[in-house]
OpenMM code with the backbone's topology and positions (N, CA, C; nanometers):
from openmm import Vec3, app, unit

residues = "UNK UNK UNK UNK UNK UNK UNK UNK UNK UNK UNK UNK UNK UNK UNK UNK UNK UNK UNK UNK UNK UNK UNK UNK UNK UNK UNK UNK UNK UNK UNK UNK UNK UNK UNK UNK UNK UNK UNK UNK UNK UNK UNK UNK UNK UNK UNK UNK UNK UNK UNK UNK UNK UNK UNK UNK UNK UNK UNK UNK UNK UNK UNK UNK UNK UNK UNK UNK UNK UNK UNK UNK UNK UNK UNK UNK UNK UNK UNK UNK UNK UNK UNK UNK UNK UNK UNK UNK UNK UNK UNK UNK UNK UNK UNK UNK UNK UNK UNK UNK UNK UNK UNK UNK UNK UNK UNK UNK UNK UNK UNK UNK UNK UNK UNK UNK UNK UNK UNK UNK UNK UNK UNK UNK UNK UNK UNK UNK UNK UNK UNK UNK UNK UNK".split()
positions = [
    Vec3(34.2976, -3.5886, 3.6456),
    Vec3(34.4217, -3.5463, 3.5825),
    Vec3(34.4527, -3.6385, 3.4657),
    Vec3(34.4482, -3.5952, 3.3374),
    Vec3(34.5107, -3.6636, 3.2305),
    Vec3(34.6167, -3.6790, 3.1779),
    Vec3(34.6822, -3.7809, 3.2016),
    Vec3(34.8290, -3.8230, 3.1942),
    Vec3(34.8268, -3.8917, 3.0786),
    Vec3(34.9813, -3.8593, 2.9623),
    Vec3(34.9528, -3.8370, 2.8649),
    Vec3(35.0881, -3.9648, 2.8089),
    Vec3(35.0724, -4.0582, 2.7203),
    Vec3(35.1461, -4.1809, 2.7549),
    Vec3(35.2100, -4.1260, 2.5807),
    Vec3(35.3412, -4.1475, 2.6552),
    Vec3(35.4558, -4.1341, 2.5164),
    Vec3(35.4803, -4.2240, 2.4288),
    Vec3(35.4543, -4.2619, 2.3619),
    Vec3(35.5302, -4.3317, 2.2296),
    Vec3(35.6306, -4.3558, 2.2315),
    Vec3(35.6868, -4.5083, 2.2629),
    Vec3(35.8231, -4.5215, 2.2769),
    Vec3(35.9097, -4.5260, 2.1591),
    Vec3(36.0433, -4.4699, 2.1170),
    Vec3(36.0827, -4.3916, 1.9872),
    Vec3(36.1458, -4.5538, 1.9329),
    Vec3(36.1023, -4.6020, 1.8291),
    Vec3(36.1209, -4.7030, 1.7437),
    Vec3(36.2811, -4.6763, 1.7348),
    Vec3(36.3531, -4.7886, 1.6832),
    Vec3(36.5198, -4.7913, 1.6277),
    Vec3(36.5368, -4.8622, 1.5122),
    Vec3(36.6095, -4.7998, 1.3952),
    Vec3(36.6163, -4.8717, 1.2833),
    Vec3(36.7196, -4.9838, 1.2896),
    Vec3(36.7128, -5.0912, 1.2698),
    Vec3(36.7883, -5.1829, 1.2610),
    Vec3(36.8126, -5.2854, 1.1228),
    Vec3(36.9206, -5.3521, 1.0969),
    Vec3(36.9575, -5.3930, 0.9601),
    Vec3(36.9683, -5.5324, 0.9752),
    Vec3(36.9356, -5.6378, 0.9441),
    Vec3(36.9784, -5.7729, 0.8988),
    Vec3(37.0498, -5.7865, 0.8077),
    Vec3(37.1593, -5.8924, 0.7475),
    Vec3(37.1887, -5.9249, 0.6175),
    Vec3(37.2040, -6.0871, 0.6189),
    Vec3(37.1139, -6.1587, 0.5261),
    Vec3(37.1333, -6.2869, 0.4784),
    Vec3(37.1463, -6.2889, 0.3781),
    Vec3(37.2490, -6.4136, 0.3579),
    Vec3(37.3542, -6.4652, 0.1933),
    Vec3(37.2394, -6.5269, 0.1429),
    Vec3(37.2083, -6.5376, 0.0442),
    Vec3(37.0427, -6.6176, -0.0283),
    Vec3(37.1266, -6.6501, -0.1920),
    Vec3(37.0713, -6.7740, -0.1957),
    Vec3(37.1530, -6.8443, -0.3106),
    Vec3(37.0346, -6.8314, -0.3896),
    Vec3(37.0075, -6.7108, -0.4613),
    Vec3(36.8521, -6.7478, -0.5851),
    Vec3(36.9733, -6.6033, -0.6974),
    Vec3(36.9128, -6.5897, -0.7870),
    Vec3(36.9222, -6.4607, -0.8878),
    Vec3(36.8345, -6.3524, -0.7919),
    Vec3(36.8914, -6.2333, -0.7986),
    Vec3(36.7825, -6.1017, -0.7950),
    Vec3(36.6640, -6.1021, -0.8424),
    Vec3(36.6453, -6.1314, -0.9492),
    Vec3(36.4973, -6.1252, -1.0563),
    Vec3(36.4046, -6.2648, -0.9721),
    Vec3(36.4303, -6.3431, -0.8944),
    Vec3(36.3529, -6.4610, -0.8681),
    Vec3(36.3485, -6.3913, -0.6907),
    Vec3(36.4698, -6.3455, -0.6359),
    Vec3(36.4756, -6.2800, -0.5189),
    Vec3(36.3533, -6.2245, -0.5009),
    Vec3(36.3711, -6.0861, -0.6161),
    Vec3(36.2613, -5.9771, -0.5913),
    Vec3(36.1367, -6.0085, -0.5910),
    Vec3(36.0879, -6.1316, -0.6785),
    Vec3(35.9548, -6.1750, -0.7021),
    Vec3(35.8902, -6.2358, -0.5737),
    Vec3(35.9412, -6.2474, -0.4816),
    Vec3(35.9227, -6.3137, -0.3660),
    Vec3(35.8981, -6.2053, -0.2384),
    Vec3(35.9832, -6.0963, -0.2710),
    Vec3(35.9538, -5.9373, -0.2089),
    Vec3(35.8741, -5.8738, -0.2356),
    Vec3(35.8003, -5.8852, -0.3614),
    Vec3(35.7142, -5.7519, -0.3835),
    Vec3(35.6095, -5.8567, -0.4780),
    Vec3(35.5436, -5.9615, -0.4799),
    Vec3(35.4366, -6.0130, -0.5394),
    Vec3(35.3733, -6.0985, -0.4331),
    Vec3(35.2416, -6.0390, -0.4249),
    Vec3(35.1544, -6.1041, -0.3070),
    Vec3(35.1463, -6.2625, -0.2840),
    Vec3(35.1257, -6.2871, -0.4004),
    Vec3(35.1109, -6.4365, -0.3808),
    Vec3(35.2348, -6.5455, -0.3831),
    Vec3(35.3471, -6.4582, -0.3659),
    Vec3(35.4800, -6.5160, -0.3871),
    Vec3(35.5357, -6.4644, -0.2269),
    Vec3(35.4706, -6.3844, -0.1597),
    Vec3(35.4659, -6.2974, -0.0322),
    Vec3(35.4563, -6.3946, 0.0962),
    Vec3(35.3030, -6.4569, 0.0221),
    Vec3(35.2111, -6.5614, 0.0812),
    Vec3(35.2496, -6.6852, 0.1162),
    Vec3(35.3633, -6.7164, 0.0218),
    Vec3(35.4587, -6.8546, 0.0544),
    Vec3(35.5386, -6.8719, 0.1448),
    Vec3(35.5673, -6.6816, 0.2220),
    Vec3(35.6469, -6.7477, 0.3458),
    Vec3(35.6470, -6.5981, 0.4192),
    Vec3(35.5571, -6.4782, 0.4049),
    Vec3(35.5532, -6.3996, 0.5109),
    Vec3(35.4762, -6.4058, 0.5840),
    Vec3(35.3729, -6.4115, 0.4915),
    Vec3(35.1876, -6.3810, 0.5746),
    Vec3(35.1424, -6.5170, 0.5324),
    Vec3(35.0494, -6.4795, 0.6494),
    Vec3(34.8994, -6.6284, 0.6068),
    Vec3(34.8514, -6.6157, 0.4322),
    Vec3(34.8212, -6.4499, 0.4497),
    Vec3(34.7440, -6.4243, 0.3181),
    Vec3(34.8155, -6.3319, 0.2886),
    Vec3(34.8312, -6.2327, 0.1456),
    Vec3(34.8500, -6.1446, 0.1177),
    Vec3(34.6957, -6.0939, -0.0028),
    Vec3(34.6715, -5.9801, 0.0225),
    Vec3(34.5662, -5.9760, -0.0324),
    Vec3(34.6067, -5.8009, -0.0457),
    Vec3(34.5615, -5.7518, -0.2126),
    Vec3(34.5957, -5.6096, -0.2256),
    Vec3(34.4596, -5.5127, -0.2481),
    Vec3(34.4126, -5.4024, -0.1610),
    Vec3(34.2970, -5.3153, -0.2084),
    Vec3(34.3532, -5.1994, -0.1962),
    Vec3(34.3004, -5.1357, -0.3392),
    Vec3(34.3393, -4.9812, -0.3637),
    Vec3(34.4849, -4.9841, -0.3793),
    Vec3(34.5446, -5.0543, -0.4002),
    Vec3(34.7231, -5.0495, -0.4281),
    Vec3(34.7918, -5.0709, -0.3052),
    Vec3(34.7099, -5.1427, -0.2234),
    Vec3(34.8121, -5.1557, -0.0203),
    Vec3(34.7663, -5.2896, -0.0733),
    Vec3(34.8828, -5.3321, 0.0396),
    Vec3(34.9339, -5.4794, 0.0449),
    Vec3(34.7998, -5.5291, 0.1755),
    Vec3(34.7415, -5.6060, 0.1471),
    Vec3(34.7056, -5.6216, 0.3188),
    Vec3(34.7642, -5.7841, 0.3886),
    Vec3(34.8411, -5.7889, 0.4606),
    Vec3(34.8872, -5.9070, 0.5199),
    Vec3(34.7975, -5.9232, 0.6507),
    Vec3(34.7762, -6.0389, 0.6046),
    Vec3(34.6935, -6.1355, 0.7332),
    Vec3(34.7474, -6.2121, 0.8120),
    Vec3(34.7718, -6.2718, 0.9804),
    Vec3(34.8167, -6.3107, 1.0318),
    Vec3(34.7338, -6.3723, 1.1181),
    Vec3(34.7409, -6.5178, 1.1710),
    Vec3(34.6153, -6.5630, 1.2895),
    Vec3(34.5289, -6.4240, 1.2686),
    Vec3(34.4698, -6.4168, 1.1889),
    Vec3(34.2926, -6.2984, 1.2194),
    Vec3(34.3378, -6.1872, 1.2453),
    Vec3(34.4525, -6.1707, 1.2371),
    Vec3(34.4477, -5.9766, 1.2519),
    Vec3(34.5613, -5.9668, 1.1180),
    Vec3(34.4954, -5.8069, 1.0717),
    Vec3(34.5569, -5.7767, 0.9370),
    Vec3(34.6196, -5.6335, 0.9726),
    Vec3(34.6962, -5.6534, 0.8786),
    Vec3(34.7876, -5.5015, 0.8215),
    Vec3(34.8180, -5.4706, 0.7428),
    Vec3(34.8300, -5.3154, 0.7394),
    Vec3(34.8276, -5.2961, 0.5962),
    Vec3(34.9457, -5.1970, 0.5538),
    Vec3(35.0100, -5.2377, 0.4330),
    Vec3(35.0956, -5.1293, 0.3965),
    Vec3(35.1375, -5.1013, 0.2642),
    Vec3(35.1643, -4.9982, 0.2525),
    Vec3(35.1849, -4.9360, 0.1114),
    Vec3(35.3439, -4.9639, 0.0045),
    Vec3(35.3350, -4.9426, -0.1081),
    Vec3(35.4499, -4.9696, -0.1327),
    Vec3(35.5498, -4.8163, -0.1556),
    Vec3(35.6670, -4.7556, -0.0957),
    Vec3(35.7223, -4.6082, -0.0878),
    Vec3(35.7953, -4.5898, -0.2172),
    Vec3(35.8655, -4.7348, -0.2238),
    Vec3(35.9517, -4.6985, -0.3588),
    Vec3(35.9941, -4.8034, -0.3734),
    Vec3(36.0766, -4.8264, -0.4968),
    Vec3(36.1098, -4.9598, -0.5690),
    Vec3(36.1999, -4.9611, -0.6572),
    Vec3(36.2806, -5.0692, -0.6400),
    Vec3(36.3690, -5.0633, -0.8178),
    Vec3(36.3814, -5.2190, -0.8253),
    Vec3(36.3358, -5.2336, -0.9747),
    Vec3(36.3739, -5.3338, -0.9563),
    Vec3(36.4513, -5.4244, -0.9674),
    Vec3(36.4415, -5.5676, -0.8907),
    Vec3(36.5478, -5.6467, -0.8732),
    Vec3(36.6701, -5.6355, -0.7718),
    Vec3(36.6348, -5.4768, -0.7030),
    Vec3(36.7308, -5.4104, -0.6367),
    Vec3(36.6722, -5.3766, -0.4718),
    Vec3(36.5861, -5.3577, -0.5195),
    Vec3(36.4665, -5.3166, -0.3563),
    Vec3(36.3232, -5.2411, -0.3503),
    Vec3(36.2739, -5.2680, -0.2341),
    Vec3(36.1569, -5.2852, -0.1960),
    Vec3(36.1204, -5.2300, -0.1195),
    Vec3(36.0838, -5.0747, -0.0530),
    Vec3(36.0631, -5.0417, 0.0777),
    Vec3(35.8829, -5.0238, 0.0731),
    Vec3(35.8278, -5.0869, 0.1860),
    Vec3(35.6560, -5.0561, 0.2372),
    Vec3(35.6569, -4.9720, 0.3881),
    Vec3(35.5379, -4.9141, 0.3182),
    Vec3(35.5431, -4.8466, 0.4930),
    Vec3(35.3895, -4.9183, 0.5757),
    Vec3(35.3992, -4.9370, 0.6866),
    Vec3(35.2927, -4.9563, 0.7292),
    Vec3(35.1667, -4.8521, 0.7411),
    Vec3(35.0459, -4.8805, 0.6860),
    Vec3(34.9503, -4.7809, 0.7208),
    Vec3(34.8921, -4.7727, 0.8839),
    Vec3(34.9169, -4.6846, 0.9250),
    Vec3(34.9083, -4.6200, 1.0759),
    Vec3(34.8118, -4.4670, 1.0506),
    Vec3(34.7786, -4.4910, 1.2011),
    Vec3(34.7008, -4.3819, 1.2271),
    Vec3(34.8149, -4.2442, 1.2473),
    Vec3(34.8959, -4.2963, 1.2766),
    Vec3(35.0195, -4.1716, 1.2828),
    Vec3(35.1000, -4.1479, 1.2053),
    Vec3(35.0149, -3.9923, 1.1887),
    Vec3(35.0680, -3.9408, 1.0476),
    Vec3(35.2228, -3.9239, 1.0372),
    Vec3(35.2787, -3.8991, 1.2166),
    Vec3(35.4086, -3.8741, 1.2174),
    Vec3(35.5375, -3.9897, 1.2100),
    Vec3(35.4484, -4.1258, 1.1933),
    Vec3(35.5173, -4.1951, 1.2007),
    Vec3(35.6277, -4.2617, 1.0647),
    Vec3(35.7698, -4.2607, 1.0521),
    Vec3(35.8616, -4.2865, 0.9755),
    Vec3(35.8945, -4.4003, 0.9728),
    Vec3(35.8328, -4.4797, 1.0338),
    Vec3(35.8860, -4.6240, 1.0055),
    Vec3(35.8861, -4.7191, 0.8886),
    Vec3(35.9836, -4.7910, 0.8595),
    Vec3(35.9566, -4.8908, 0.7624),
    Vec3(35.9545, -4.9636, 0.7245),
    Vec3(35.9358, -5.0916, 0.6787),
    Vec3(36.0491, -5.2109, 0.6372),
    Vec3(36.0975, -5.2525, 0.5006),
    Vec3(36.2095, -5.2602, 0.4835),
    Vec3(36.3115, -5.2605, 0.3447),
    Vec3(36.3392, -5.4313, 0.3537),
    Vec3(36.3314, -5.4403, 0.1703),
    Vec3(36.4067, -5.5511, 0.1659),
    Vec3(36.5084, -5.4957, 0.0543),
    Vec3(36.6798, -5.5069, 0.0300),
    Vec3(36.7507, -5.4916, -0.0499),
    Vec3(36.8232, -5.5904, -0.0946),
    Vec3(36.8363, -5.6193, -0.2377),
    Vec3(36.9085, -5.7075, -0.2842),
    Vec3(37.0589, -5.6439, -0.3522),
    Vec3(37.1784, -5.7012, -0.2844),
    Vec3(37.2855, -5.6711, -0.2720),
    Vec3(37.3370, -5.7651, -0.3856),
    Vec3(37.3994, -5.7762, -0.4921),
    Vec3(37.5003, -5.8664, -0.5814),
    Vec3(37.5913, -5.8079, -0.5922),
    Vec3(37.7372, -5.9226, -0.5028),
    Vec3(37.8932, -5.8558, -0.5189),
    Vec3(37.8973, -5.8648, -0.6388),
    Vec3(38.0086, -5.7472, -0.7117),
    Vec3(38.0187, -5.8109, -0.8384),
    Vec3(38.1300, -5.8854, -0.8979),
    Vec3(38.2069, -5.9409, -0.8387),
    Vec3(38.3184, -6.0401, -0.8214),
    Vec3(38.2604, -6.1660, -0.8110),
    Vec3(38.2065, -6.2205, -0.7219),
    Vec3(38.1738, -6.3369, -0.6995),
    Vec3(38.0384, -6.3477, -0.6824),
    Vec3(37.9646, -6.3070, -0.7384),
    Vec3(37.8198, -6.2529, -0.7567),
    Vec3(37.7157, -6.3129, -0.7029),
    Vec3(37.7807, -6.3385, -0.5235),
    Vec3(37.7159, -6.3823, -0.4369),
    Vec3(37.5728, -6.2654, -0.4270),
    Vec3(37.4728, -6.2854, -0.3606),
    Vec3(37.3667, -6.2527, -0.3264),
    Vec3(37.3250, -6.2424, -0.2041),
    Vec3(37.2983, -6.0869, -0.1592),
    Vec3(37.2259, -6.1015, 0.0148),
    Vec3(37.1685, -6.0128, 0.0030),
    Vec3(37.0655, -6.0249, 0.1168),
    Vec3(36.9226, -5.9952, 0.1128),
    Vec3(36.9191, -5.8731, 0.2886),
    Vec3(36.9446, -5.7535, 0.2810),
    Vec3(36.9845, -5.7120, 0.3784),
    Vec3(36.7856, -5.6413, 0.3650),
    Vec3(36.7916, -5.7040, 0.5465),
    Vec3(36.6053, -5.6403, 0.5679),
    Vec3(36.6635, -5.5147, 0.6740),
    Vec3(36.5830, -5.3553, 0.6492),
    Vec3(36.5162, -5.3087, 0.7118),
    Vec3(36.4125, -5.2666, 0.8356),
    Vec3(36.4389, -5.2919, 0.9125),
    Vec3(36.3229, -5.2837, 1.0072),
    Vec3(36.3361, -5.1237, 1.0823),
    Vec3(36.1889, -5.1415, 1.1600),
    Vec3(36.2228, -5.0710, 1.3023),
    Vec3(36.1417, -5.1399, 1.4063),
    Vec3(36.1982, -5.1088, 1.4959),
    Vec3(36.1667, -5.1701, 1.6186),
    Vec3(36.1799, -5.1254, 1.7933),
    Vec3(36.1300, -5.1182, 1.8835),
    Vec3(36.1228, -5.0882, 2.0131),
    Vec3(36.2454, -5.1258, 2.0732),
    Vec3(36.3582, -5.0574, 2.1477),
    Vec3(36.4880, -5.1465, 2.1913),
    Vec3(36.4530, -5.2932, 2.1966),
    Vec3(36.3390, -5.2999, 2.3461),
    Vec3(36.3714, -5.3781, 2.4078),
    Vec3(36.2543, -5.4972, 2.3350),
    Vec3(36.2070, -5.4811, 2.2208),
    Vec3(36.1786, -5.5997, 2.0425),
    Vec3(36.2641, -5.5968, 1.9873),
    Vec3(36.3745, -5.5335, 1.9773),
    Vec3(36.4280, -5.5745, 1.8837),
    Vec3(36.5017, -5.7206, 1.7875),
    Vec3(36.5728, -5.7584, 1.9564),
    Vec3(36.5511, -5.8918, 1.9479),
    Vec3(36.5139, -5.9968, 1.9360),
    Vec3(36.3850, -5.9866, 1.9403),
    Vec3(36.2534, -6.0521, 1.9024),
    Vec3(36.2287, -6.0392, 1.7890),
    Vec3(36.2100, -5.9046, 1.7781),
    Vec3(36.1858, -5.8732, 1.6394),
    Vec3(36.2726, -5.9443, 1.4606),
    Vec3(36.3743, -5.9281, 1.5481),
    Vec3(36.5115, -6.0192, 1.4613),
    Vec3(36.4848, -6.1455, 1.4664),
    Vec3(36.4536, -6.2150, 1.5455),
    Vec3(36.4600, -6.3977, 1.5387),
    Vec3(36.3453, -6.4034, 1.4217),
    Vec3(36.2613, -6.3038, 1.4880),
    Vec3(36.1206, -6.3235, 1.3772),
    Vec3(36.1855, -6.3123, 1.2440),
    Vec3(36.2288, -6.2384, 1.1950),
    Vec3(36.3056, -6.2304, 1.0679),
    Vec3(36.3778, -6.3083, 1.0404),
    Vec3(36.4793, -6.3323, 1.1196),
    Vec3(36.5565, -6.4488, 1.0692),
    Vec3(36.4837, -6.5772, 1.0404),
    Vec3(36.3592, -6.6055, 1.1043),
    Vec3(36.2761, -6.7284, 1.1061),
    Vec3(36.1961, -6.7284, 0.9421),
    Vec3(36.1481, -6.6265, 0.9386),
    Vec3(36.0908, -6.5761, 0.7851),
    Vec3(36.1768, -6.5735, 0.6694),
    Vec3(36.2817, -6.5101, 0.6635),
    Vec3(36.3527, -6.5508, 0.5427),
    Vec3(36.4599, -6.7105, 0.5210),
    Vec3(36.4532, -6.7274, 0.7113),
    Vec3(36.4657, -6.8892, 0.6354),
    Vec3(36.3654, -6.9602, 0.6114),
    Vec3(36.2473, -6.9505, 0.5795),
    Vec3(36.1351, -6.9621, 0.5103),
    Vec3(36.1607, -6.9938, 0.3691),
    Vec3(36.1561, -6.8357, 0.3642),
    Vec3(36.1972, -6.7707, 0.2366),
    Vec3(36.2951, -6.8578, 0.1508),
    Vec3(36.3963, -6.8625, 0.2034),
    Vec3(36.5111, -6.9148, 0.1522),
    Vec3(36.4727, -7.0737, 0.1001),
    Vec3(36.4382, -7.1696, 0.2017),
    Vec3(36.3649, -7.3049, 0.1759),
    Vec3(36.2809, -7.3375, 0.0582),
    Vec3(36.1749, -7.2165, 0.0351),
    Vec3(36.1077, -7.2342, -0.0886),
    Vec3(36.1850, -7.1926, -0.1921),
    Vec3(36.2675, -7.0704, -0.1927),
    Vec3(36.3242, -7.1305, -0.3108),
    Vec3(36.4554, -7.1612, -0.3146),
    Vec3(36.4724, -7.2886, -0.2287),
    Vec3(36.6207, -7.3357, -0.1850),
    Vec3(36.7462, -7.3190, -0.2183),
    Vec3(36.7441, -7.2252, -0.1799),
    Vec3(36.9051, -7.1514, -0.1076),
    Vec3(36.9066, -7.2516, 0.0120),
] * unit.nanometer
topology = app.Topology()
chain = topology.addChain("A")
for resn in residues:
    res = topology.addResidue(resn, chain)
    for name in ("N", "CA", "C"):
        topology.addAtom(name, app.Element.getBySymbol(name[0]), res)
């Protein structure tokens, strides 16, 4: 009897961190590999127009969906499932009053990662933030 294992349904979830840089130095750090490399992945390395991020020996790969710049960044992961909608966003937010700066991420994630999933993020863009000290 072949029993047929479900796909547990991913949840979109939002971060927002205050980041003390300009947009234009922000974005360069979101969407340029080797500026990627300083605090997402081990490596960032691009073939055929996909990003490929390397991690301890296993890689992934993802595409870029859309862009504006200075403003945001969405990649999708390349998967075998065609049906799959997932994504991860980075957006750069400037109030325009006090022309603070935050960096609201995108994800999706499994309920019960999500939380996990978040520290991981929060751990990465204070990375992020360190190199270019905010």
């Amino acid at each position: 009897m072949k029993q047929e294992i479900k796909a547990k349904k991913k949840v979109k979830y939002s971060l927002e961190f205050e980041v003390k840089s300009s947009p234009k130095i922000l974005y360069n750090y979101l969407s340029n590999a080797s500026s990627l490399e300083e605090w997402f992945a081990d490596k960032v390395t691009i073939r055929e127009g996909d990003f490929i991020f390397h991690w301890d020996g296993t890689e992934q790969r993802a595409h870029i969906v859309t862009k504006k710049e200075n403003q945001m960044i969405r990649y999708k992961w390349v998967t075998d499932d065609k049906k799959d909608e997932t994504f991860f966003q980075f957006e750069i937010v400037q109030d325009e009053i006090t022309s603070d700066v935050a960096l609201i991420v995108t994800d999706f994630a499994e309920e019960e990662e999500k939380e996990e999933n978040s520290m991981l993020w929060d751990s990465q863009i204070h990375n992020l933030m360190h190199i270019i000290g905010s």
